[in-house]
C-alpha positions in Angstrom: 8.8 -35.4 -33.4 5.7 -35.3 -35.8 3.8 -32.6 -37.3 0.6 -32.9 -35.2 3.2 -31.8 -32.8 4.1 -28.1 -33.5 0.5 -26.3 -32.9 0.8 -27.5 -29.0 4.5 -26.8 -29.3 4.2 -23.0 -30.9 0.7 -22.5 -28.2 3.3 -24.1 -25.1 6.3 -20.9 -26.8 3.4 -18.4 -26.5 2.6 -19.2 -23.5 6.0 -18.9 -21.8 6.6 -16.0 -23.4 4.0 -13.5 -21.7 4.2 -15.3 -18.2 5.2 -12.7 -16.0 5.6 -13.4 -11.7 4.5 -11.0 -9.1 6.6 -8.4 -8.1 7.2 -6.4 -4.9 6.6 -2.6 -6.0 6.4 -1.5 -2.2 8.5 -2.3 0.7 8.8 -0.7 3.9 9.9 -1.9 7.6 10.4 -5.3 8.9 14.4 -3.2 9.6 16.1 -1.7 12.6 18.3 0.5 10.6 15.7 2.8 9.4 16.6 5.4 11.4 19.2 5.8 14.4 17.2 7.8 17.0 13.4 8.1 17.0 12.0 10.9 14.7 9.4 13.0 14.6 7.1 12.6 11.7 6.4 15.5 9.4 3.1 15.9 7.3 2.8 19.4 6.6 0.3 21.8 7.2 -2.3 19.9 9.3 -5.5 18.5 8.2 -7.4 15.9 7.9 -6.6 15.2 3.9 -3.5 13.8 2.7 -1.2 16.1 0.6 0.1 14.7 -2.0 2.4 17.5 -3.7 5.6 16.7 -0.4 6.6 13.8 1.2 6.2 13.1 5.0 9.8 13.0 6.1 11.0 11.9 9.4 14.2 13.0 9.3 17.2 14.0 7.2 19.1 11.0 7.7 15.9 8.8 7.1 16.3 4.9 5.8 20.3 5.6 4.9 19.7 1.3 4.3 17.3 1.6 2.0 18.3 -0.9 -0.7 15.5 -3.1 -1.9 13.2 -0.9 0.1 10.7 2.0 -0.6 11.4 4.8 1.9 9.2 7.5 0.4 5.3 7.6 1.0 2.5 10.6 1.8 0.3 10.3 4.6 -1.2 12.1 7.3 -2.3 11.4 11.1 -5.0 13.1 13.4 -6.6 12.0 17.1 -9.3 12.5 18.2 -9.4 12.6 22.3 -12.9 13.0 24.5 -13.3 13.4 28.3 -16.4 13.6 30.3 -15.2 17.4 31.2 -15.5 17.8 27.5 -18.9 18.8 26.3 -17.4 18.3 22.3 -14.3 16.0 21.0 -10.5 17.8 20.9 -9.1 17.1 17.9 -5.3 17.7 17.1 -4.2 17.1 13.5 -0.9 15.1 14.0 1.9 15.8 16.8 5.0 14.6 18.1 2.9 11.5 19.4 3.3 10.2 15.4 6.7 9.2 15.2 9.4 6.5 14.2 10.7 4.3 16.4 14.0 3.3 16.5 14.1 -0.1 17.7 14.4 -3.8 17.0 12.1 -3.8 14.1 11.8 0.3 14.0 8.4 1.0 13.4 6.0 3.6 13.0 4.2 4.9 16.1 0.8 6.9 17.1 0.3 7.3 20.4 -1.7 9.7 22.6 -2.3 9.9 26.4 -5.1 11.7 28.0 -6.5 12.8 31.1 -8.0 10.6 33.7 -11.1 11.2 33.1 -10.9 10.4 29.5 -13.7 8.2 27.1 -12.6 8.6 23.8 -8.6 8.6 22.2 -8.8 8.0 19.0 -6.6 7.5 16.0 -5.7 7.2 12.6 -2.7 7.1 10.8 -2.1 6.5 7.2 0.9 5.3 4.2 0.7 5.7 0.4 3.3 5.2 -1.9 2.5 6.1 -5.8 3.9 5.2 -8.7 6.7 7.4 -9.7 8.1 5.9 -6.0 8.2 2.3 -6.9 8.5 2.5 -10.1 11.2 4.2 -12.4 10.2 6.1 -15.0 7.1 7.6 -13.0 3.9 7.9 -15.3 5.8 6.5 -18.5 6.7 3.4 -16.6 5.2 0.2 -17.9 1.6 -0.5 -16.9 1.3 -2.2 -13.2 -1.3 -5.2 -12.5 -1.8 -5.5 -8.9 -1.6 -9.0 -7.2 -1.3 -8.4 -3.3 -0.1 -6.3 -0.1 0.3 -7.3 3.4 1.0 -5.4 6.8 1.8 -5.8 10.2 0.4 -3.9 12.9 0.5 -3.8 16.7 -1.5 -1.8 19.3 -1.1 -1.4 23.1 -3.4 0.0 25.9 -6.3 -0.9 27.7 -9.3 -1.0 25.2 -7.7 -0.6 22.1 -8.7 -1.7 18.9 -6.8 -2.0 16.0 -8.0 -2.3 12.7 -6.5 -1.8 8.7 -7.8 -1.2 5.4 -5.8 -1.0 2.3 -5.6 2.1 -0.1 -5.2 1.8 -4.1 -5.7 4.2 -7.0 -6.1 3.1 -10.3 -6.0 3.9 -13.9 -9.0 6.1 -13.6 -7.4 8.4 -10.7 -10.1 7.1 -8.4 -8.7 6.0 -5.1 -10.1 2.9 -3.2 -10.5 1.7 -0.1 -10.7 -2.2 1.4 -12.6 -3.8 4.1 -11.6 -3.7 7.3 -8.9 -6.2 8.6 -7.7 -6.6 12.1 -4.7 -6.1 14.2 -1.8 -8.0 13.2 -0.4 -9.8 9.9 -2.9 -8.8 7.6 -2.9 -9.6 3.3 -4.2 -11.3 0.5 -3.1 -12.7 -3.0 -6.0 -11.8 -4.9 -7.9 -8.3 -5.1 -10.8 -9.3 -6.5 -11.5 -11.2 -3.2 -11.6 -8.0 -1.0 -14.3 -5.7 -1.0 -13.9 -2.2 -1.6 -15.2 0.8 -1.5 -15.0 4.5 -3.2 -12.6 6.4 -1.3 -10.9 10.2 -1.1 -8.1 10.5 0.9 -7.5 14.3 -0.1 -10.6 14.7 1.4 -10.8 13.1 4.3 -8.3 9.8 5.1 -10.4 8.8 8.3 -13.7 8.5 6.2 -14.7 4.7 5.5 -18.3 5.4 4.8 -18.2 5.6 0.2 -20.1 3.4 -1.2 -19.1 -0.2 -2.4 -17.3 0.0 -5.6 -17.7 -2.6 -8.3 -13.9 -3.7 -9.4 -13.6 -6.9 -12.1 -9.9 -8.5 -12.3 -9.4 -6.0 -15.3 -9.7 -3.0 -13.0 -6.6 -4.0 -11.3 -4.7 -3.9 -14.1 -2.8 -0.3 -14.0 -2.5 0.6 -10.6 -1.2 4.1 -9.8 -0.9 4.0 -6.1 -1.2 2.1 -2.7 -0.9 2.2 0.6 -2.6 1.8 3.6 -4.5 3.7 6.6 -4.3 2.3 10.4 -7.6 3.2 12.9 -6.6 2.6 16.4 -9.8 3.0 18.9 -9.7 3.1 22.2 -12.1 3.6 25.4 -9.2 4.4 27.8 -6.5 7.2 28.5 -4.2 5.1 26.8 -3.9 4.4 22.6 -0.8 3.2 21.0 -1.1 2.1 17.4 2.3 0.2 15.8 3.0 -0.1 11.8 5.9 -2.6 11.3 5.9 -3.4 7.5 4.0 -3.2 4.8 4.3 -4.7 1.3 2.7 -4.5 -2.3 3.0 -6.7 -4.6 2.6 -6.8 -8.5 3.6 -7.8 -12.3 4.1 -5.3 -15.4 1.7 -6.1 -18.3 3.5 -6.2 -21.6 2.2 -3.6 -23.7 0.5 -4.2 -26.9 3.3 -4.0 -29.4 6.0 -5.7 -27.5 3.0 -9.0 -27.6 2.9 -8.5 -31.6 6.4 -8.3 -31.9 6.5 -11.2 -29.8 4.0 -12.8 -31.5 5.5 -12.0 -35.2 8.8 -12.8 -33.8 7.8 -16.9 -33.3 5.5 -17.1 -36.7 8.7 -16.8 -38.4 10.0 -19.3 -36.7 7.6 -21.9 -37.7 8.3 -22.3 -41.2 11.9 -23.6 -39.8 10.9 -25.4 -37.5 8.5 -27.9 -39.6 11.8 -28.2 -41.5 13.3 -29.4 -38.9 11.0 -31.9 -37.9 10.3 -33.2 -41.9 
């Protein structure tokens, strides 16, 4: 090996050295031993924000599989159900219609069944997991650059419509919201082909209308939470919304000193190795 050959060499070392693959942070579903008897689902207090000092939790004996998995997330659920004896909308703030399922996948469940006479049964459901529950280490964990999620949804009833946006916060502890994808397998690879908008979910979870947010590739890089929220509209008596699985995906960034280190680390190593190759 010549000398003209150790700058592509050293740049090749480099280059290997801060490659990093994607990740999954989040994982939830796509198991039937979640739990072993349908559960209730427990938010809190009701409202229309989603708290984010407890945990919803289904039950005691919740995910007792959970290896690999993700099993603790906020969120929230509300409906919102109209009949033509109604002059104004009845809204109830989550119920025992917002359960798990136990079956074969369990999955979550929001269902609602109204009067004959109904028009409108609405609802909306909705998952986040943050940092300090997929990564250890919480807020001193290392910094997260986000690279994908995907979910699976399913709806039943006469009318119903189905749709999903993803939820992520970043660095700047502004939450986000993405376009609307349908019923189904929904995901993508690449964040900076979605477009999002400014979001609150402490606010209001059901709220779509913020403004579009301007995100470059950089932006993604130290993500602090994500999850998802599920609107299931429908025109009949019947709505039945389904959330089977949901994943996020991501890679750590090195930090700063660990890439000079690095980087120190292999310019000592050159002097031997053009000794080598003499």
């Amino acid at each position: 090996m010549k000398n003209h050959l150790i700058q592509p060499l050293i740049v090749s070392l480099l280059s290997m050295t801060f490659v990093v693959n994607a990740d999954v942070l989040v994982s939830w579903g796509e198991a039937d031993d979640i739990v072993t008897g349908s559960k209730t689902m427990n938010e809190g207090s009701p409202s229309k924000s989603v708290n984010f000092s407890s945990y919803v939790n289904p039950a005691p004996s919740y995910y007792p599989n959970d290896t690999g998995k993700t099993p603790y997330f906020y969120g929230q659920a509300y409906r919102v159900l109209q009949s033509t004896t109604d002059a104004n909308p009845t809204e109830t703030i989550s119920d025992a219609n917002w359960r798990l399922i136990n079956a074969s996948p369990d999955y979550f469940y929001a269902s609602n069944n109204g009067p004959a006479d109904t028009t409108t049964n609405n609802y909306w459901h909705s998952y986040i997991w943050q940092k300090e529950d997929f990564l250890s280490g919480g807020d001193t964990a290392p910094t997260v650059s986000l690279s994908g999620m995907s979910i699976r949804t399913g709806d039943n009833g006469s009318g119903v419509n189905t749709s999903v946006r993803f939820i992520i916060e970043l660095y700047d502890s502004a939450f986000y919201i993405s376009e609307s994808f349908g019923e189904g397998t929904q995901s993508f690879t690449d964040p900076t082909t979605v477009a999002w908008q400014n979001y609150d979910p402490t606010v209001d979870f059901s709220d779509f209308t913020g403004s579009a947010a301007s995100l470059s590739a950089s932006d993604f890089e130290n993500l602090t939470s994500a999850g998802a929220v599920v609107q299931a509209l429908s025109s009949g008596r019947y709505v039945q919304s389904r959330v089977y699985g949901m994943e996020v995906q991501g890679v750590a960034i090195p930090e700063a000193g660990s890439i000079a280190l690095l980087s120190l680390g292999l310019l000592v190593m050159i002097p031997g190795i053009r000794r080598k190759l003499k």
